[in-house]
C-alpha positions in Angstrom: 0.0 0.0 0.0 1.7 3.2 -0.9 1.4 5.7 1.1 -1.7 8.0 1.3 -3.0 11.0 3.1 -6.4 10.0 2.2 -6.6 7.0 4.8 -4.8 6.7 8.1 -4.4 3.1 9.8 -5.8 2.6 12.7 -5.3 -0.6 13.5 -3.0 -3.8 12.4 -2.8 -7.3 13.4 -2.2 -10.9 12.3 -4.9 -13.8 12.0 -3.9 -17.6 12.3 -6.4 -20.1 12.3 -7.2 -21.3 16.0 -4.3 -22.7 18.0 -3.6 -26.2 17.3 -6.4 -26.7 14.9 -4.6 -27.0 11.8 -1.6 -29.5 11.8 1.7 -28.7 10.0 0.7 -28.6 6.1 3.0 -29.3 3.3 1.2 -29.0 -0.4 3.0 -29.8 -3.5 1.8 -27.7 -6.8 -0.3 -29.3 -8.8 0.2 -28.7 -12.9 -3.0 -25.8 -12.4 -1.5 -24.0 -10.1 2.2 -23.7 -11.5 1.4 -21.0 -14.3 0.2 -18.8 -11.2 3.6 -18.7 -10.0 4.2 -15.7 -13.1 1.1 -13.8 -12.4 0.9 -10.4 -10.3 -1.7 -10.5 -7.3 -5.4 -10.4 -7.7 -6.5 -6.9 -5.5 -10.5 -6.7 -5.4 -12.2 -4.6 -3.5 -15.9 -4.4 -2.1 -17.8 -1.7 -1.3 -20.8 -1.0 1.7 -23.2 0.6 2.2 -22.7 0.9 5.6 -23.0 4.0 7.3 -20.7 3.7 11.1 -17.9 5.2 12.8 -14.2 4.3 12.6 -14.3 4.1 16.7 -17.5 2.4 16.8 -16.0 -0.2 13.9 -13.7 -1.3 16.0 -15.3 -1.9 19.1 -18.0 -3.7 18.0 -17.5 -5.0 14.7 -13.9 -5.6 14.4 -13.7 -8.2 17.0 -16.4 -10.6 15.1 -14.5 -10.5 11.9 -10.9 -11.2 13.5 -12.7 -14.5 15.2 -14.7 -15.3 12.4 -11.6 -14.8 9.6 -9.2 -16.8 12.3 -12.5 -19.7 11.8 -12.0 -19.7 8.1 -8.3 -20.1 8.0 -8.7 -23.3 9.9 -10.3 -24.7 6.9 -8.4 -22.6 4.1 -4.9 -22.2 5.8 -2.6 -22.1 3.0 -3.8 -18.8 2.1 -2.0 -18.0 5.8 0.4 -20.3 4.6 3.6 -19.5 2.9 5.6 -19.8 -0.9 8.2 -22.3 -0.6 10.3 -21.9 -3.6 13.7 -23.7 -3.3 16.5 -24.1 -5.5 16.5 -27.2 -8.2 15.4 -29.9 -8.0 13.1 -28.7 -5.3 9.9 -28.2 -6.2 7.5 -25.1 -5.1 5.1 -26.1 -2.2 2.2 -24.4 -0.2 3.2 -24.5 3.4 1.4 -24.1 6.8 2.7 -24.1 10.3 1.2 -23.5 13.3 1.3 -19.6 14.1 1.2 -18.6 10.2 -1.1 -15.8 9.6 -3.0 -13.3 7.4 -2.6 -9.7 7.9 -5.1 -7.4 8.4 -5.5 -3.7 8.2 -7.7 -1.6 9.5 -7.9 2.2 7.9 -9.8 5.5 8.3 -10.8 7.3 4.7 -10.0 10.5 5.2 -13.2 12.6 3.5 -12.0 15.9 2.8 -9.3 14.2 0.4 -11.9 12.4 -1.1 -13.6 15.0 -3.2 -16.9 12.9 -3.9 -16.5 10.0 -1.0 -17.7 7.1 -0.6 -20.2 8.0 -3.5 -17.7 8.7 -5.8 -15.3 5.7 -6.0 -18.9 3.3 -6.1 -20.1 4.4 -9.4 -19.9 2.9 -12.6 -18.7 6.5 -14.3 -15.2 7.5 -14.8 -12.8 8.0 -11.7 -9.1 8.3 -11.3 -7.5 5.4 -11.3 -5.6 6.1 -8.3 -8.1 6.7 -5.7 -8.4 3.2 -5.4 -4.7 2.3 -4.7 -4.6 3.1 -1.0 -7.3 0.9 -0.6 -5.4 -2.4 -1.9 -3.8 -3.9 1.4 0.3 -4.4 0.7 1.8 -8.6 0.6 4.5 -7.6 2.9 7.4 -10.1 4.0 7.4 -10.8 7.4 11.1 -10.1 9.2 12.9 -13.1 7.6 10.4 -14.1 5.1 12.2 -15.2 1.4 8.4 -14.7 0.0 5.9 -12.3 0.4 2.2 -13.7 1.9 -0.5 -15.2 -0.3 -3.3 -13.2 1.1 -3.6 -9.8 3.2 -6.6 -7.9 4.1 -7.7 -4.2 4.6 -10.8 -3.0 5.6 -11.3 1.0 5.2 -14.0 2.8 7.1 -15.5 5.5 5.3 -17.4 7.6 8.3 -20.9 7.5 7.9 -21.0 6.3 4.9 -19.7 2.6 4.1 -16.8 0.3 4.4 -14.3 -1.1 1.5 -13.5 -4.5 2.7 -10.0 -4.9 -0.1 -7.8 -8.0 -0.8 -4.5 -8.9 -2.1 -4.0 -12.5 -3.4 -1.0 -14.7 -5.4 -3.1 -17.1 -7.2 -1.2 -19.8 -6.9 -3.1 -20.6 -3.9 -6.5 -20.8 -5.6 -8.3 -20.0 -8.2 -11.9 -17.5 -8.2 -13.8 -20.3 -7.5 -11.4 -21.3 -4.0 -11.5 -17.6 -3.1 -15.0 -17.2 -3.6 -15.3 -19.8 -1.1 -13.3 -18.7 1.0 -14.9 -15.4 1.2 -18.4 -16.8 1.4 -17.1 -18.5 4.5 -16.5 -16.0 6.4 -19.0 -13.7 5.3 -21.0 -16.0 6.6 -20.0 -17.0 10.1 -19.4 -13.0 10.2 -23.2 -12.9 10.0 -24.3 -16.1 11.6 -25.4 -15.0 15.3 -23.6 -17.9 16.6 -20.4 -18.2 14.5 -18.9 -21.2 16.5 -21.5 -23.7 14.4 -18.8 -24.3 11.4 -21.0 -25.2 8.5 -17.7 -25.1 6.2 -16.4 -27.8 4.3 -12.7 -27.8 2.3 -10.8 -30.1 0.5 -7.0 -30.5 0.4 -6.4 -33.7 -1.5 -4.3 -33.0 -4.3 -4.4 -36.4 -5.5 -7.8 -35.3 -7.1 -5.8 -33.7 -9.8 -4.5 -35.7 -12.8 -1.6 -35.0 -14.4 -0.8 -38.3 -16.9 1.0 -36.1 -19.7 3.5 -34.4 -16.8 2.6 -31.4 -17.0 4.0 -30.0 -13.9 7.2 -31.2 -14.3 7.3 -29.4 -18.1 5.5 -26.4 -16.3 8.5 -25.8 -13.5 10.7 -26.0 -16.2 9.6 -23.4 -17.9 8.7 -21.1 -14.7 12.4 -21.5 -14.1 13.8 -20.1 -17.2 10.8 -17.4 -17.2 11.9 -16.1 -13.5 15.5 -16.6 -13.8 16.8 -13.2 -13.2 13.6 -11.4 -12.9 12.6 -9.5 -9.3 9.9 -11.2 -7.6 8.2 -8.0 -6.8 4.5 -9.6 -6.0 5.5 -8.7 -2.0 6.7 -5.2 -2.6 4.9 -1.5 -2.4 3.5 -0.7 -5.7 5.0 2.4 -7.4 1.7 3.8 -8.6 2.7 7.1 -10.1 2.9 5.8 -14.0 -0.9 5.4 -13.7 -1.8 8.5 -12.9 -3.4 10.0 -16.1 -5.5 6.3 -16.1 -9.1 6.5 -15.4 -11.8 3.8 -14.2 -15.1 2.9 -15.1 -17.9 0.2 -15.2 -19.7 -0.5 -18.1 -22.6 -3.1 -17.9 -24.5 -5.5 -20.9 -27.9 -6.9 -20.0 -29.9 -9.2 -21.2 -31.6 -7.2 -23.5 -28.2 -5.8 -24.9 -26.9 -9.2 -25.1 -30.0 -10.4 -27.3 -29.8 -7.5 -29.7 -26.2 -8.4 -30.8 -27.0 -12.2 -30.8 -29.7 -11.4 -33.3 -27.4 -8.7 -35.2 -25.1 -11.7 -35.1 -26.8 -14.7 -36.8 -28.3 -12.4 -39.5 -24.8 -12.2 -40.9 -23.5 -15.4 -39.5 -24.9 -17.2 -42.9 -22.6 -14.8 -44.8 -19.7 -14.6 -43.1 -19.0 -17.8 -42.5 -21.5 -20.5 -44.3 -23.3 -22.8 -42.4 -20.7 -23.0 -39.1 -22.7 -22.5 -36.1 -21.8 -20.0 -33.8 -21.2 -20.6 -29.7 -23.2 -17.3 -28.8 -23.3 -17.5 -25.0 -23.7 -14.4 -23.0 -20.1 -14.6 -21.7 -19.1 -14.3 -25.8 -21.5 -12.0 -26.6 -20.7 -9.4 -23.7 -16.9 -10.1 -24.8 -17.2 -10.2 -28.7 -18.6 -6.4 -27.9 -15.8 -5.3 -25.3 -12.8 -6.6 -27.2 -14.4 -4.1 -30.5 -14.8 -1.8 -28.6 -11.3 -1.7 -26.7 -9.8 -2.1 -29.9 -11.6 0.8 -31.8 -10.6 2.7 -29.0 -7.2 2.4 -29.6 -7.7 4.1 -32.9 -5.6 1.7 -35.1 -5.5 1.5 -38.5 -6.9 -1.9 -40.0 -4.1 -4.2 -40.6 -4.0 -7.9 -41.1 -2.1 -8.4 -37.8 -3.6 -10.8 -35.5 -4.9 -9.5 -32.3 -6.0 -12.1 -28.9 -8.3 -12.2 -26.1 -6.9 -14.4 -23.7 -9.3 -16.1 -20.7 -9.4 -18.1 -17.9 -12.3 -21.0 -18.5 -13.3 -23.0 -15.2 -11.6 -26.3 -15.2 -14.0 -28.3 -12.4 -16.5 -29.5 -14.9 -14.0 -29.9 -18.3 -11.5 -31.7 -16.9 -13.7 -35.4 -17.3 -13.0 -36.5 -13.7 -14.8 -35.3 -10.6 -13.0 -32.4 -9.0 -15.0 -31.4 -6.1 -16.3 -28.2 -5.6 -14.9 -27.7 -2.2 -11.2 -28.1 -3.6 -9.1 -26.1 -2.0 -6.4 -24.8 -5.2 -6.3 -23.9 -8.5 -8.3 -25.9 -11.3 -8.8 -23.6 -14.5 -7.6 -23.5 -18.2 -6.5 -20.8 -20.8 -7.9 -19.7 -23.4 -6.4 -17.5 -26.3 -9.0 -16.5 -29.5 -7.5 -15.0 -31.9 -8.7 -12.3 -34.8 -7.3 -10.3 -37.6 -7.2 -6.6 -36.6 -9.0 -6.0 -40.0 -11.6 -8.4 -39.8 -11.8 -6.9 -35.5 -12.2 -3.3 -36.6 -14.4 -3.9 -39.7 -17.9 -3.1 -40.1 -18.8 -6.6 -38.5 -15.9 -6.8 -36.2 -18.0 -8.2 -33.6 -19.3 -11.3 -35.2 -15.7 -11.7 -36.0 -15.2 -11.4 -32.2 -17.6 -13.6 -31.2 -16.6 -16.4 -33.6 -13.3 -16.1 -32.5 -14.2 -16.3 -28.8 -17.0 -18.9 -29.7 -14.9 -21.3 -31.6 -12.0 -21.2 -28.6 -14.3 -22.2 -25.8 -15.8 -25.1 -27.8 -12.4 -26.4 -27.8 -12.1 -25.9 -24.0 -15.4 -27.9 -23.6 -14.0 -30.5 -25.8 -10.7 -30.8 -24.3 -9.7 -27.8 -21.5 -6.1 -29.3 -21.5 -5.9 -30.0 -25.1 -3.4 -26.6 -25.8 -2.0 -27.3 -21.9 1.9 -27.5 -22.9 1.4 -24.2 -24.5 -0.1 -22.1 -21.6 2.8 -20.8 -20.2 4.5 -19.5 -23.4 1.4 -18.3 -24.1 1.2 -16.1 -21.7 4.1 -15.2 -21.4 3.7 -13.7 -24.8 0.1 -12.4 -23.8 2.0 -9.9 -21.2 4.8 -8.8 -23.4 2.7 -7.9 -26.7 0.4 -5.0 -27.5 -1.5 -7.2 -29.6 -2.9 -8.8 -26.6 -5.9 -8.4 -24.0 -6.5 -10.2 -20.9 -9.8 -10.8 -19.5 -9.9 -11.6 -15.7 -12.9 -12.8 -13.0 -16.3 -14.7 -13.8 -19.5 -13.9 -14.2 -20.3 -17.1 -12.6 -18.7 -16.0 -9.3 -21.4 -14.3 -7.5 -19.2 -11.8 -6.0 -22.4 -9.5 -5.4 -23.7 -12.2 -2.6 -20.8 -11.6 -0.5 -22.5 -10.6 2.7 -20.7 -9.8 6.1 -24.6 -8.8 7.5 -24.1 -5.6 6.6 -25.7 -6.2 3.1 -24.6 -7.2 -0.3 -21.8 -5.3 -2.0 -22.7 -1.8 -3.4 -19.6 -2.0 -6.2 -16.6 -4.1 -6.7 -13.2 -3.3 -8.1 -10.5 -5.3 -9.3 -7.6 -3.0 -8.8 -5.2 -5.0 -11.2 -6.2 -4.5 -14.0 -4.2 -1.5 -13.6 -1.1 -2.8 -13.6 -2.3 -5.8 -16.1 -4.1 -3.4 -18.6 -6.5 -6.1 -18.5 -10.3 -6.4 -18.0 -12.3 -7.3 -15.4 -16.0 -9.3 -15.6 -18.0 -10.2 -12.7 -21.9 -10.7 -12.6 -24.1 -7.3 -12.3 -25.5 -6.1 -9.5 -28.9 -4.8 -10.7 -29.9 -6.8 -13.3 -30.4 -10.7 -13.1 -28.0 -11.9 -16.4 -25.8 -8.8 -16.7 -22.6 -8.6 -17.0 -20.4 -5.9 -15.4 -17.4 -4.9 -17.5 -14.2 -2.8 -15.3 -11.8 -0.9 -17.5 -8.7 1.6 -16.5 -7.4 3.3 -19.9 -5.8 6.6 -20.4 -9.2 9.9 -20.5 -8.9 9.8 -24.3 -9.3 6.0 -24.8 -11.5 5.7 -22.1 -13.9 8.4 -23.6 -13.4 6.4 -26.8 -14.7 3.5 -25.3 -18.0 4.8 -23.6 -18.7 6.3 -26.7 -18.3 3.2 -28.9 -20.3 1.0 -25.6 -23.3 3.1 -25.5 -23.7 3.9 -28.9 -23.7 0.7 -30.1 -21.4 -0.8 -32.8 -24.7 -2.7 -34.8 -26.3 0.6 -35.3 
């Protein structure tokens, strides 16, 4: 967390699960979760409406969510567990002792440096990019500590007006779907009047994951060559002051939004490409539309370059074996469509999209591991091209049901996208089927964007 006059911390302290109810942990890396190992941390926030005092926070609430946080590390203690990286031929392993913690922050907003407030950072128009960075708690190295944390917590009071409950996580602990349980778990004894009934349920066994084709053992080697001589800066305070001129904003696609490009799409589908269906869920449709429009916004001329959407796609029902929900790790695949930039910023750029996009996730349903070897190359190239976009979260995490009893989420932000220049999905708030879309680009391509997203590209 860099440093802020807009919040002042009030508070810090560490969170272990409950003495002696975890036993000493030590979890090799599965072929999922290696590729995490070269990502930056995830850093959502969430906001309340909650209207209280920093003092009376503290008193009252504070104490509840330190028990009930230390109740759901008992059951998801490697994210208060630590890295182990050492040297070849050891292998990278998730590893818990007994006193291992999560830290947690506890901060004051200050308003007057707030312009807006609370109101302010919750909307969906455009905001300054950096008003957000103080919120995002810091993956600090304990005294000692090779590697940074996996998770920390802040919580920021806004007085009388709401509370940003903000996260930083490395990945390579657990995928959305782990985290979201995670958080649902303590949301939920946090609101459950009697927080010692411990309806949770977690699994460990990382014998569920199959790995015939060795993929791990391909996957370290590669992570090896990729990190080799490259600062492991995941633990260390962010330099935020190349993203100043970057804005923020939410854009959403409904339903009806959704159905009025499907129908734009499969009256030229015929055309375009023959008799080929088209995969035209809502996830494609809502992309197909964003990757146009971030690409128009760019304002580059239409060469025959090819551009790519990369994508996580949820690995628990692909993979042809039963992974159980309650796994406690990583279990997703990549995804990387590709498009010409001509046939992308053409007059029918988003049926081009959407086949694109379409066409890749059919081949993830097939076969989620059948481009596997590739993945970290892949992204590897991903982060170092301009010809690339990243698309982060799912719509099928209900991130909006995350209630600590103060009520469900207001807004969320995922901060990284900063850093990543990727884009962000989660479910909408308002609208049963919507999709909200997060962006940070530089004022000019931003206002590009909003233009190109509410006018419509089918007009």
């Amino acid at each position: 967390m860099a440093a802020s006059t807009k919040i002042t911390v009030v508070h810090r302290c560490s969170i272990s699960p409950p003495r002696r109810s975890v036993p000493p942990a030590s979890l090799p890396l599965t072929f999922f979760d290696v590729p995490w190992l070269l990502f930056s941390p995830a850093q959502p926030l969430f906001f309340y409406d909650f209207p209280t005092t920093t003092a009376h926070f503290t008193q009252t609430i504070l104490p509840n969510l330190k028990h009930t946080l230390s109740l759901a590390l008992r059951h998801f203690f490697t994210f208060a567990g630590k890295l182990e990286t050492p040297p070849p031929p050891g292998e990278p392993r998730l590893q818990y002792s007994e006193g291992d913690s999560v830290s947690l922050t506890v901060a004051e907003a200050a308003a007057a440096a707030w312009g807006g407030g609370f109101e302010q950072l919750t909307g969906n128009h455009q905001k300054i990019a950096r008003e957000f960075h103080c919120l995002v708690p810091a993956l600090r190295r304990g005294v000692g500590q090779k590697q940074p944390p996996l998770l920390a917590v802040q919580i920021t009071v806004f007085p009388g007006a709401g509370i940003c409950v903000g996260f930083a996580l490395r990945h390579v602990a657990g995928d959305c779907r782990t985290f979201d349980n995670f958080l649902k778990a303590w949301a939920s004894l946090s609101a459950d009047e009697i927080p010692e009934i411990d309806p949770i349920v977690a699994s460990h066994d990382r014998s569920v994951i199959r790995d015939p084709a060795g993929l791990a053992e391909s996957f370290l080697k590669e992570w090896r060559s990729a990190a080799a001589g490259k600062r492991d800066d995941a633990g260390n305070e962010a330099d935020w002051s190349a993203y100043d001129v970057m804005t923020r904003a939410t854009f959403v696609m409904g339903p009806k939004e959704m159905e009025r490009v499907k129908k734009w799409i499969l009256g030229r589908s015929e055309t375009l490409f023959g008799s080929t269906r088209i995969y035209l869920s809502p996830y494609v449709l809502t992309c197909a539309v964003v990757w146009v429009c971030w690409m128009k916004s760019h304002g580059w001329s239409a060469t025959a370059d090819v551009h790519y959407l990369g994508f996580i796609a949820g690995g628990v029902t692909r993979v042809g074996y039963t992974v159980p929900t309650a796994y406690v790790g990583n279990c997703v695949g990549f995804g990387r469509a590709a498009a010409a930039r001509s046939d992308l910023l053409g007059e029918n750029g988003v049926a081009h999209a959407a086949k694109a996009l379409g066409d890749t996730i059919e081949r993830l349903n097939g076969d989620v591991l059948g481009g596997a070897k590739n993945w970290i190359s892949e992204w590897e190239e991903i982060r170092e091209s301009e010809l690339h976009v990243t698309l982060t979260g799912s719509p099928k995490v209900d991130l909006y049901g995350l209630d600590f009893g103060w009520g469900r989420p207001v807004k969320m932000e995922e901060v990284s996208i900063d850093k990543t220049g990727g884009i962000s999905l989660c479910e909408g708030r308002e609208v049963v089927g919507s999709i909200e879309i997060g962006l940070t680009l530089p004022k000019s391509k931003m206002d590009n964007f909003a233009i190109l997203f509410r006018k419509g590209l089918l007009n």
